[in-house]
Phi, psi and omega in degrees: 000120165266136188295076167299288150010259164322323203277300198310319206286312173319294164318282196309345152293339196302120178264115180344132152101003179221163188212184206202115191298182183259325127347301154278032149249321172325301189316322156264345134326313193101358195238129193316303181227157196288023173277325191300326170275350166314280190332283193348276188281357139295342175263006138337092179292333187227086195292321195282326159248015157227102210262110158324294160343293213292340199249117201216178183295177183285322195247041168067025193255147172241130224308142132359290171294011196300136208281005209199051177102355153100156175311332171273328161312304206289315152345294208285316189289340167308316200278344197281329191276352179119007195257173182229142170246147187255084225020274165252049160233138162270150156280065167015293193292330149252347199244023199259143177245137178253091187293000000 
């Protein structure tokens, strides 16, 4: 069974103004690879407390797909919480939460 649960308990901690790769989260999930959190979170039942937005690629890139409006929504509600981009990359190094 994949712990989607666990992948959703993780996402819903991710705190405004910060994000969380798909690659750490697999990781701390318990799960092979970070697609399973991808799945997860196109199948995101509740987006307003578990913000999916929050979640980008391993080198800070943001996914394509995102499920809730596409690469440019997820953009605007990242910069609306305060995050900055260096075109469709977030900086890691500042904006990454380290649970």
């Amino acid at each position: 069974m994949i712990p989607f649960n666990k992948i959703y308990s993780i996402v819903a901690k991710i705190p405004k103004g910060k994000v969380m790769t798909y690659k750490q989260i697999a990781k701390m999930a318990g799960v092979k690879t970070p697609r399973i959190v991808g799945f997860a979170l196109h199948k995101n039942y509740d987006p307003k407390n578990i913000p999916c937005h929050r979640v980008v690629k391993s080198n800070g890139y943001l996914a394509d797909g995102y499920a809730f409006g596409g690469l440019k929504r997820q953009k605007e509600i990242l910069q609306s919480e305060g995050i900055m981009f260096n075109e469709n990359f977030v900086n890691l190094d500042n904006f990454q939460f380290k649970n």
